[in-house]
PASEBA-1860 file (N, C-alpha, C; in nm, 3 decimals):
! residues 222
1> XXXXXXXX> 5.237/3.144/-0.561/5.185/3.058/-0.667/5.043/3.103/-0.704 ~ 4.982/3.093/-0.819/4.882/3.144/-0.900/4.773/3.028/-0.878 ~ 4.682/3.092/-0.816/4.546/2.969/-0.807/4.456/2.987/-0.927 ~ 4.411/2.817/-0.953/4.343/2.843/-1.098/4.232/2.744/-1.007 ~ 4.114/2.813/-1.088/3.940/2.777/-1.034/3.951/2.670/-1.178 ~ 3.841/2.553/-1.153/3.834/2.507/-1.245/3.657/2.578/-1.225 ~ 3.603/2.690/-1.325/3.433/2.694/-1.267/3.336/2.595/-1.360 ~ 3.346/2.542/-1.478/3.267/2.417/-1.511/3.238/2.330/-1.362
9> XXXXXXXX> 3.349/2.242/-1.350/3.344/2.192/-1.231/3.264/2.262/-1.095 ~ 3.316/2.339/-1.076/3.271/2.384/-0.932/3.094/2.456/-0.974 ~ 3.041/2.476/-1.055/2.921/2.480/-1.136/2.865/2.383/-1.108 ~ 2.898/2.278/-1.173/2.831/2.145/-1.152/2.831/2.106/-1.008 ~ 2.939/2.067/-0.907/2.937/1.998/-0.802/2.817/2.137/-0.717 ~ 2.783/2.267/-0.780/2.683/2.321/-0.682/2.558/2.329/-0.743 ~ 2.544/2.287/-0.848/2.424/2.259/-0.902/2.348/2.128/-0.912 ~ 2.418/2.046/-0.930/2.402/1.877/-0.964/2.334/1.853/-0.840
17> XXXXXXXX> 2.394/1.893/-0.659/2.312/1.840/-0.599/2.151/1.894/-0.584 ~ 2.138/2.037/-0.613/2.007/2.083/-0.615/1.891/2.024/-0.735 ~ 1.939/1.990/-0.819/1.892/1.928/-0.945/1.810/1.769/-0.879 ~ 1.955/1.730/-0.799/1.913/1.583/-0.760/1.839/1.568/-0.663 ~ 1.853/1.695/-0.586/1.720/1.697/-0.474/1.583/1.696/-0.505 ~ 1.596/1.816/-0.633/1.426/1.847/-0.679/1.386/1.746/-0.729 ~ 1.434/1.703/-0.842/1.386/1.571/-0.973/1.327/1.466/-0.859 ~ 1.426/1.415/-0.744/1.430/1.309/-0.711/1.274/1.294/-0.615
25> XXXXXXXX> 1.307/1.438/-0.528/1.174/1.432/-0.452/1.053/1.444/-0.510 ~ 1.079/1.477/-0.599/0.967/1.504/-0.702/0.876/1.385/-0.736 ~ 0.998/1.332/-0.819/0.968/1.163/-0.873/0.903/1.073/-0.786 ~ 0.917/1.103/-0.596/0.907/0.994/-0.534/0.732/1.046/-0.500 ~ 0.764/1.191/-0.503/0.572/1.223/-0.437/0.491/1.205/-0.577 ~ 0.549/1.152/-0.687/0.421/1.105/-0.762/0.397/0.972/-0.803 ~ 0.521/0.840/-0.688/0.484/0.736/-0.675/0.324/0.681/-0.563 ~ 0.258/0.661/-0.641/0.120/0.590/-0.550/0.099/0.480/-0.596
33> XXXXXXXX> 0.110/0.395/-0.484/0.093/0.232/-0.506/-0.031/0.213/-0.429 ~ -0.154/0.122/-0.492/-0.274/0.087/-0.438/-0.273/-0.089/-0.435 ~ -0.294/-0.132/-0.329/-0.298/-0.262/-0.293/-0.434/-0.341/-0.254 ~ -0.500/-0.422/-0.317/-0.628/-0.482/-0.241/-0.592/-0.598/-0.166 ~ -0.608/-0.635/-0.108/-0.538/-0.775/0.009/-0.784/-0.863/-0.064 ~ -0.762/-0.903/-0.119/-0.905/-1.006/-0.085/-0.868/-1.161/-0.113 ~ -0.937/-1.203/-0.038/-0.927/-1.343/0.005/-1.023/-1.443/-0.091 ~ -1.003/-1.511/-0.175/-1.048/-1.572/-0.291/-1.159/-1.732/-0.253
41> XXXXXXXX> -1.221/-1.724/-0.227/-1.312/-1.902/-0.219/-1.251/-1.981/-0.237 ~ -1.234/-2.100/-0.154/-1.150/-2.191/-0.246/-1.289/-2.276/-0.364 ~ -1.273/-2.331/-0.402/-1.361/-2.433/-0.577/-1.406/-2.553/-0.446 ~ -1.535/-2.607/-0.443/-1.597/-2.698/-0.413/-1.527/-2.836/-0.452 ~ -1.459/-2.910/-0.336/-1.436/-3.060/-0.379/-1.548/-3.135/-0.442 ~ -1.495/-3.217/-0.524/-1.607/-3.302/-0.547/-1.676/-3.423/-0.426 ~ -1.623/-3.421/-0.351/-1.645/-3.511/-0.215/-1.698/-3.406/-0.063 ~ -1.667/-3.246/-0.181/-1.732/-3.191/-0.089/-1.678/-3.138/0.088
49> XXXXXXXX> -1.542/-3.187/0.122/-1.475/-3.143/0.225/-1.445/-3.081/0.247 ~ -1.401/-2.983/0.154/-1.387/-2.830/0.225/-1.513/-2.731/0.214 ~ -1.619/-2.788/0.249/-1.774/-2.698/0.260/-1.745/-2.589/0.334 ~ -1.714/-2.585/0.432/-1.699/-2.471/0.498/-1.594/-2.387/0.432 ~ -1.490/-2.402/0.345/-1.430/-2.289/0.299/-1.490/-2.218/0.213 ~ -1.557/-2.293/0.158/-1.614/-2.258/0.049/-1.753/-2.135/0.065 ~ -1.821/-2.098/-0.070/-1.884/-2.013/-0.101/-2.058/-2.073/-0.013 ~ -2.059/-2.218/-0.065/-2.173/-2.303/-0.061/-2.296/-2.280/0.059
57> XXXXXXXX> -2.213/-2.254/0.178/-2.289/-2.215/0.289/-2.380/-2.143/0.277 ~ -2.353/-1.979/0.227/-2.436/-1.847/0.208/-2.475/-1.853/0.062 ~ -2.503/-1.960/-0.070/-2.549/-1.945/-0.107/-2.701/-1.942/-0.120 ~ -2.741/-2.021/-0.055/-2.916/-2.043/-0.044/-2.957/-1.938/0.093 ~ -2.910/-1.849/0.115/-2.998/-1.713/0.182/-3.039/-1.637/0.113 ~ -3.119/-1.565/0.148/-3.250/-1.460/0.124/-3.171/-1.355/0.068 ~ -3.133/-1.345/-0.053/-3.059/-1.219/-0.035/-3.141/-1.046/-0.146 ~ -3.129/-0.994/-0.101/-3.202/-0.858/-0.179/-3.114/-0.811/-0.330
65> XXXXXXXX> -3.180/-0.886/-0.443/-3.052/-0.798/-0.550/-3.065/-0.689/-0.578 ~ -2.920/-0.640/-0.598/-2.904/-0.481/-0.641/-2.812/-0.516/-0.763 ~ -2.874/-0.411/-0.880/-2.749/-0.405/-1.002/-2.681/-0.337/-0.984 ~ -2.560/-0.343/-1.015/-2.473/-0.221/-1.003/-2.425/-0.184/-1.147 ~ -2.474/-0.059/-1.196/-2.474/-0.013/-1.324/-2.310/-0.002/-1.342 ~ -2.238/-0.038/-1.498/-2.107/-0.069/-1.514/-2.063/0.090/-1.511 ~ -1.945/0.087/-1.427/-1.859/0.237/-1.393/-1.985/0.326/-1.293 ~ -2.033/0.295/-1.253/-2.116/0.397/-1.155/-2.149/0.313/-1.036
73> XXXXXXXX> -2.012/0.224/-0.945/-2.015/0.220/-0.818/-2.006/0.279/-0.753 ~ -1.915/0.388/-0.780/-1.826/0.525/-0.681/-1.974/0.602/-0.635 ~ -2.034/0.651/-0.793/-2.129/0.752/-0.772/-2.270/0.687/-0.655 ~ -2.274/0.559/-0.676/-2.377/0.521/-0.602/-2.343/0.431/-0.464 ~ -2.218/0.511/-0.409/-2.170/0.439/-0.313/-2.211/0.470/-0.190 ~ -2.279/0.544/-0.162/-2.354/0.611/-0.019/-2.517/0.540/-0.022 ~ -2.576/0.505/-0.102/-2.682/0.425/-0.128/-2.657/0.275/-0.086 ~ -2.544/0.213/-0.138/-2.483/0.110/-0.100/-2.445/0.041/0.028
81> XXXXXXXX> -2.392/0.138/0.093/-2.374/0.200/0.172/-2.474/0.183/0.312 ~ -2.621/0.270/0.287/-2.712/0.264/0.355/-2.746/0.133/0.335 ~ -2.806/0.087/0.274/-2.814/-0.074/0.232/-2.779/-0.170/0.297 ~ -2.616/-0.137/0.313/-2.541/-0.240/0.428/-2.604/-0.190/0.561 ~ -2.590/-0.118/0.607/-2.582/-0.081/0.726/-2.731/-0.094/0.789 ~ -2.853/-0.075/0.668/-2.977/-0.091/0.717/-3.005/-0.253/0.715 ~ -2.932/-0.346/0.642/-2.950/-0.489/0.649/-2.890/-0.533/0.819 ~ -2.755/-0.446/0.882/-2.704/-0.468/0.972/-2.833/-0.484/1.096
89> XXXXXXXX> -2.886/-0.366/1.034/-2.985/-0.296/1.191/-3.087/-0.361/1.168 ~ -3.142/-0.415/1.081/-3.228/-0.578/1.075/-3.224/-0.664/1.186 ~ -3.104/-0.698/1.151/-3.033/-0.848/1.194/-3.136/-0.960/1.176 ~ -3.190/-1.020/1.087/-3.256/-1.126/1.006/-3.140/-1.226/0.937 ~ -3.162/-1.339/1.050/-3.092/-1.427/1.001/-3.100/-1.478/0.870 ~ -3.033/-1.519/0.772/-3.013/-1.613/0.704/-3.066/-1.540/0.570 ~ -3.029/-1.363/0.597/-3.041/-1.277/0.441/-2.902/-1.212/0.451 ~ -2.936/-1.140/0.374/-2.774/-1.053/0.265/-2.828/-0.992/0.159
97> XXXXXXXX> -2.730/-0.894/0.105/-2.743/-0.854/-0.021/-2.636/-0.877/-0.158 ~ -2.735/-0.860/-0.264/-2.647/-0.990/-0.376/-2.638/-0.858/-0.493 ~ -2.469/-0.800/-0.453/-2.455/-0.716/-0.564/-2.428/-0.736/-0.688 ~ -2.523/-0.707/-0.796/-2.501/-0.768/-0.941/-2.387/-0.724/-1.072 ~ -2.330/-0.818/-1.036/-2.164/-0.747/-1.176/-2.221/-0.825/-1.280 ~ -2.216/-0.763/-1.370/-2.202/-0.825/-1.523/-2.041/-0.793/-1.559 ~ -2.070/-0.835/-1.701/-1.938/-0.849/-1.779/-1.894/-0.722/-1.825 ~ -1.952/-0.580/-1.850/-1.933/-0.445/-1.844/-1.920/-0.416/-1.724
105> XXXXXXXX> -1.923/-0.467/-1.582/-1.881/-0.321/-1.485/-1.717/-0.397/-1.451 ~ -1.652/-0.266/-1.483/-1.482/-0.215/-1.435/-1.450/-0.303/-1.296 ~ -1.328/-0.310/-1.332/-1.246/-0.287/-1.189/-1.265/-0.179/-1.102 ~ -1.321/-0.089/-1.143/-1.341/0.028/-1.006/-1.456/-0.027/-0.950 ~ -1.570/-0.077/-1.021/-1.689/-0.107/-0.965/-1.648/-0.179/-0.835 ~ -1.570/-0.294/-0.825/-1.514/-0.355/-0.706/-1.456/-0.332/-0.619 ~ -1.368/-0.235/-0.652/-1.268/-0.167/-0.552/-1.417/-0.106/-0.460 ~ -1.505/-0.029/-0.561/-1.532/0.093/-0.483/-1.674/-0.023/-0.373
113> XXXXXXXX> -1.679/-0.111/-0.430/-1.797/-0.172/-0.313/-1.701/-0.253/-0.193 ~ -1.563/-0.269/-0.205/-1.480/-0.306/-0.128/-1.470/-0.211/-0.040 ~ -1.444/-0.101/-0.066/-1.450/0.021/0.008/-1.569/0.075/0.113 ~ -1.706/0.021/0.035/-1.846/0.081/0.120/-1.859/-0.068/0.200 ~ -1.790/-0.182/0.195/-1.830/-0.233/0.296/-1.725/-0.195/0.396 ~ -1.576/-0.130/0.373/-1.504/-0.110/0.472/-1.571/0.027/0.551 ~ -1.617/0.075/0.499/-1.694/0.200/0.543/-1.805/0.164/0.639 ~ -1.939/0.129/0.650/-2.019/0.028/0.705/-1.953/-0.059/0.800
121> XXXXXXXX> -1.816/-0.074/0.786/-1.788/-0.189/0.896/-1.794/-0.321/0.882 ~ -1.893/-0.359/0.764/-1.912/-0.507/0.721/-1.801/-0.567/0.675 ~ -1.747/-0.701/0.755/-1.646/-0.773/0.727/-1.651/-0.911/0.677 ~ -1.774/-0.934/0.619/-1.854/-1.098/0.565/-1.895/-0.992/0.444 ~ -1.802/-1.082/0.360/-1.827/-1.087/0.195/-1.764/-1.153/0.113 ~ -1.781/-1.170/-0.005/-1.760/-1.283/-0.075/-1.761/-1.253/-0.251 ~ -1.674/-1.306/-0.348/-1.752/-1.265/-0.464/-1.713/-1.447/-0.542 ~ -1.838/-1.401/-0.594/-1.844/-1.547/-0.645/-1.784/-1.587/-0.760
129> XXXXXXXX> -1.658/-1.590/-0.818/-1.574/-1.630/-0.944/-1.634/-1.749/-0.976 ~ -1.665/-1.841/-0.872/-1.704/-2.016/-0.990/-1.823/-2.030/-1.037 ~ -1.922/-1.923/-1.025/-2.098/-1.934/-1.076/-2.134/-1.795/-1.099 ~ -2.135/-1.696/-1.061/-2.229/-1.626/-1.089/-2.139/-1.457/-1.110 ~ -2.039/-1.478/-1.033/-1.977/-1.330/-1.067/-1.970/-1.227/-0.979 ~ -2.130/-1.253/-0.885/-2.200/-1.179/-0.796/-2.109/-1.100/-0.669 ~ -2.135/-1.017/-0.620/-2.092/-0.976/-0.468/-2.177/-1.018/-0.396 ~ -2.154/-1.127/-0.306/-2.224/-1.151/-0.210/-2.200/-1.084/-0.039
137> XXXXXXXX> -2.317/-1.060/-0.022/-2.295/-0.937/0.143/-2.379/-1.052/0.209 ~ -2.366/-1.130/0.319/-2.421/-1.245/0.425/-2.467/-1.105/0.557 ~ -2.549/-1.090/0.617/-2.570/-1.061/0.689/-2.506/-1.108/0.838 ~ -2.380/-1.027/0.950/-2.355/-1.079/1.026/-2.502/-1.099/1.175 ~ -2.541/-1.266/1.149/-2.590/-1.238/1.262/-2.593/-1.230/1.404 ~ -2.607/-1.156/1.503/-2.624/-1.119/1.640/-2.712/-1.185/1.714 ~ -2.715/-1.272/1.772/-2.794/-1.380/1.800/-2.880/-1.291/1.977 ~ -2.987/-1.246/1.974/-2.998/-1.173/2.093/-3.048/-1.236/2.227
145> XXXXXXXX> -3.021/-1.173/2.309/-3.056/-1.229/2.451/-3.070/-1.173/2.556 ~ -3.165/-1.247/2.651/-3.212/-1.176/2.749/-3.155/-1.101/2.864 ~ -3.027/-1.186/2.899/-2.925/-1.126/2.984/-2.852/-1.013/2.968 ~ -2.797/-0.977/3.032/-2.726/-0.852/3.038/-2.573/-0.916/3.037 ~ -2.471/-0.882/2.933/-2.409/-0.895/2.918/-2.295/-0.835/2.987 ~ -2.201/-0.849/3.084/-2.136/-0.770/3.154/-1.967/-0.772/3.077 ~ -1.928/-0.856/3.038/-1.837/-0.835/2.938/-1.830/-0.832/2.778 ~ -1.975/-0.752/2.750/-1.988/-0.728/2.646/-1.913/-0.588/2.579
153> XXXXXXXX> -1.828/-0.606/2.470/-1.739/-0.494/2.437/-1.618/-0.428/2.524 ~ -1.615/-0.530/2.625/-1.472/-0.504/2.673/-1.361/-0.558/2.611 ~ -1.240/-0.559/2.648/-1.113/-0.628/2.567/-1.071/-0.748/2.699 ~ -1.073/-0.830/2.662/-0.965/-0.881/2.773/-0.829/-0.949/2.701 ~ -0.720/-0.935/2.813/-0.557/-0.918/2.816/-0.527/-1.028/2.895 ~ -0.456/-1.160/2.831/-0.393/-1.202/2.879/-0.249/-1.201/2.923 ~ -0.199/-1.168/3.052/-0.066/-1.151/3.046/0.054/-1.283/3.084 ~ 0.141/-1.295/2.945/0.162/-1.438/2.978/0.254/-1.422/3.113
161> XXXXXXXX> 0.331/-1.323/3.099/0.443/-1.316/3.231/0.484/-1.181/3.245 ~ 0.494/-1.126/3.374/0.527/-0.996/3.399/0.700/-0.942/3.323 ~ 0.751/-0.997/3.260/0.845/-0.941/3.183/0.843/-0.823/3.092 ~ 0.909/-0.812/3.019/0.948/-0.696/2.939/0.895/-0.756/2.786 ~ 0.877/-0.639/2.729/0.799/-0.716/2.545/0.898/-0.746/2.521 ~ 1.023/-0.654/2.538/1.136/-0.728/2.454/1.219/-0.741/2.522 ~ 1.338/-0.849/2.485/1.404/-0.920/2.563/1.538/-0.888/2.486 ~ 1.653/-0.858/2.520/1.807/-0.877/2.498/1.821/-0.702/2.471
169> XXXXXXXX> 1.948/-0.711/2.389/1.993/-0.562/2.349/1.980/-0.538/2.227 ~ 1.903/-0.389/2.211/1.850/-0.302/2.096/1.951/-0.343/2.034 ~ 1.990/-0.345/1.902/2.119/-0.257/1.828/2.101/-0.149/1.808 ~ 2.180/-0.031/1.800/2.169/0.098/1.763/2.194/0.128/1.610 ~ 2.115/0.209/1.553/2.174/0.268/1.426/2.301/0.284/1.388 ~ 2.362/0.240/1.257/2.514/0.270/1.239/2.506/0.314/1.101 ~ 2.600/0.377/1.098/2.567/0.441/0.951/2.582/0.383/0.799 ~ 2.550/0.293/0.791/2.579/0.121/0.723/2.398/0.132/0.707
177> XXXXXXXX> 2.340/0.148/0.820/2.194/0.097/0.821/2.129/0.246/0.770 ~ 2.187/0.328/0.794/2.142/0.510/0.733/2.156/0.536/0.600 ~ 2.245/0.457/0.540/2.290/0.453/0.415/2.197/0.423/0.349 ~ 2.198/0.283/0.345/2.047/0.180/0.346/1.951/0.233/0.314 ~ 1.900/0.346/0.434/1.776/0.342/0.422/1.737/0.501/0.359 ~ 1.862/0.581/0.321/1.887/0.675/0.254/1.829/0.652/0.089 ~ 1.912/0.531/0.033/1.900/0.472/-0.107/1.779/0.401/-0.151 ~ 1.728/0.350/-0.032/1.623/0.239/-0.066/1.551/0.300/-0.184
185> XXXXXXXX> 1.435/0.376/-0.084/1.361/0.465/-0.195/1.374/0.551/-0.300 ~ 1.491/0.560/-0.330/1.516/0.649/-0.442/1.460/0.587/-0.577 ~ 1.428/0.664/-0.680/1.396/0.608/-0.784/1.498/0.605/-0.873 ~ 1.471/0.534/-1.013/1.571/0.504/-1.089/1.636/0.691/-1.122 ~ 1.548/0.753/-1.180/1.622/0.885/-1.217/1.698/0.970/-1.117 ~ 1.656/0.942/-0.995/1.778/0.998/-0.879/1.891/0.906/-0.922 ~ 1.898/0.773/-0.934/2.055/0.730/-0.945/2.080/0.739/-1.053 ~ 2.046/0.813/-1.167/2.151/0.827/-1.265/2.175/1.013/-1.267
193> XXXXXXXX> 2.110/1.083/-1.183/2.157/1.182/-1.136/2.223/1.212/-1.034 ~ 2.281/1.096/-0.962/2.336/1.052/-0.908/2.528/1.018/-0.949 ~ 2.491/0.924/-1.054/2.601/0.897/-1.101/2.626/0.996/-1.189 ~ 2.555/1.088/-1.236/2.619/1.183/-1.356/2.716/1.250/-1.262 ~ 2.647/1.341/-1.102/2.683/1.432/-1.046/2.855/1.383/-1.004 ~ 2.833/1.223/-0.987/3.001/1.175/-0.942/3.080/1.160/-1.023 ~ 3.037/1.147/-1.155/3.146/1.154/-1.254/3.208/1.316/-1.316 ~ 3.112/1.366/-1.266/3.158/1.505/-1.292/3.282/1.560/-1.227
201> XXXXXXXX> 3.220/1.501/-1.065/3.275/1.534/-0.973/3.466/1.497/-0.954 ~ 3.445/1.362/-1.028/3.572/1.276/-1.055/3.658/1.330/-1.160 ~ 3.563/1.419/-1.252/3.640/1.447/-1.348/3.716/1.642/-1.333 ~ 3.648/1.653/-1.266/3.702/1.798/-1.178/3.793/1.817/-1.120 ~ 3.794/1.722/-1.039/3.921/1.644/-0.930/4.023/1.661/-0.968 ~ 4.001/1.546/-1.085/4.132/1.512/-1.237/4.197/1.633/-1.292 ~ 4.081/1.743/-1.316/4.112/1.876/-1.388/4.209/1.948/-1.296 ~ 4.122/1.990/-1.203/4.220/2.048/-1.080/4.419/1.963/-1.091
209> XXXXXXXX> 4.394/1.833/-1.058/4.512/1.779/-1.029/4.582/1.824/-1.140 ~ 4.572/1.794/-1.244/4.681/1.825/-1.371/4.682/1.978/-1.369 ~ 4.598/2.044/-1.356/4.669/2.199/-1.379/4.708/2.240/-1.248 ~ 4.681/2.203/-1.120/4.796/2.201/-1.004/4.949/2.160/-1.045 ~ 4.955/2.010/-1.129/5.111/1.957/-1.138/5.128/2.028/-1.264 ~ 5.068/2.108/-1.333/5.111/2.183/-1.443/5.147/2.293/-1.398 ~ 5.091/2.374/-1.281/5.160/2.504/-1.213/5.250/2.476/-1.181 ~ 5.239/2.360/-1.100/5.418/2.303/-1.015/5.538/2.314/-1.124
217> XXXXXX> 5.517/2.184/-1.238/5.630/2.225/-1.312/5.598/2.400/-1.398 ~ 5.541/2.451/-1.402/5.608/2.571/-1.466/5.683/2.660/-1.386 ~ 5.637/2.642/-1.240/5.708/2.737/-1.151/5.810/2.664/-1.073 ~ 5.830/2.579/-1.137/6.003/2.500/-1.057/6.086/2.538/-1.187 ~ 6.028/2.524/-1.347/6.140/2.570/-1.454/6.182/2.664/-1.450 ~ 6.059/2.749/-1.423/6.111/2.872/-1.342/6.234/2.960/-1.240
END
């Protein structure tokens, strides 16, 4: 019997997946997602009960203003920078520094002073949405003393019970959960290079089958 190639088909099913490899990986290394996690003041009751959540505390300290010229946080972020870190090595209670936003400086301006206090280490800050706009930096203070501190900067571990972290049986991977986590990330243009490559694939199949049962009957009339 006479073998017939379908090569459209067999073209595609060896090309389609290299296509869907490149595009796809492609597509995914020029997804970048940037996230800020900041924690917002809550608004002053009028009765005044949530004082402590609020902004109200660190407003009446000493604080040093700095402007921050609109779009030129990035560039002046090592200045900033020193700033924090020389207010740190102070330690003068009951100051800070009061970074000045107007209504021209960007969204980068913020990111990027979010950034020089993560840099510095400073974890007390604040921006003031209900009055003034401001970045407020509170000085953490270190209250000093004469003693010698013997568990100063150690960790301590409580252990609730000598057991195991985890308790019962793992499940193991099944290929249900590989699948899963095969597809997740794909982007939209992998799955429709995706589905092109299977309909091709379906339709090859098809091709093949009918000119297989088309050899059959010519070589049984035969």
């Amino acid at each position: 019997m006479k073998r017939v190639y379908y090569f459209p088909g067999l073209i595609s099913a060896l090309t389609l997946p290299v296509l869907f490899w490149y595009y796809g990986h492609r597509k995914i290394d020029e997804i970048t997602t940037s996230v800020i996690d900041m924690g917002i003041p809550a608004k002053l009751n009028k009765d005044k009960s949530n004082y402590d959540n609020t902004l109200e505390p660190i407003r009446s300290l000493e604080y040093k203003k700095i402007e921050v010229p609109a779009g030129k946080a990035k560039e002046n972020s090592s200045v900033y920078v020193s700033e924090v870190r020389a207010m740190q090595q102070r330690n003068e209670q009951n100051t800070g520094i009061e970074f000045i936003l107007g209504d021209k400086n960007t969204y980068g301006d913020l990111v990027s002073l979010l950034n020089d206090m993560h840099i510095s280490k400073h974890e007390e800050y604040g921006l003031d949405l209900e009055k003034t706009g401001h970045f407020l930096v509170p000085v953490t203070y270190i209250r000093p003393t004469s003693e010698t501190c013997g568990l100063c900067d150690d960790v301590i571990v409580e252990v609730i019970d000598g057991g195991l972290l985890v308790s019962g049986v793992i499940p193991e991977s099944t290929i249900f959960t590989d699948i899963n986590n095969f597809f997740t990330p794909l982007t939209k243009e992998a799955y429709y290079l995706m589905t092109g490559f299977l309909i091709l694939l379906y339709l090859s199949v098809l091709s093949l089958k009918e000119t297989f049962l088309f050899s059959k009957r010519k070589y049984t009339f035969q």
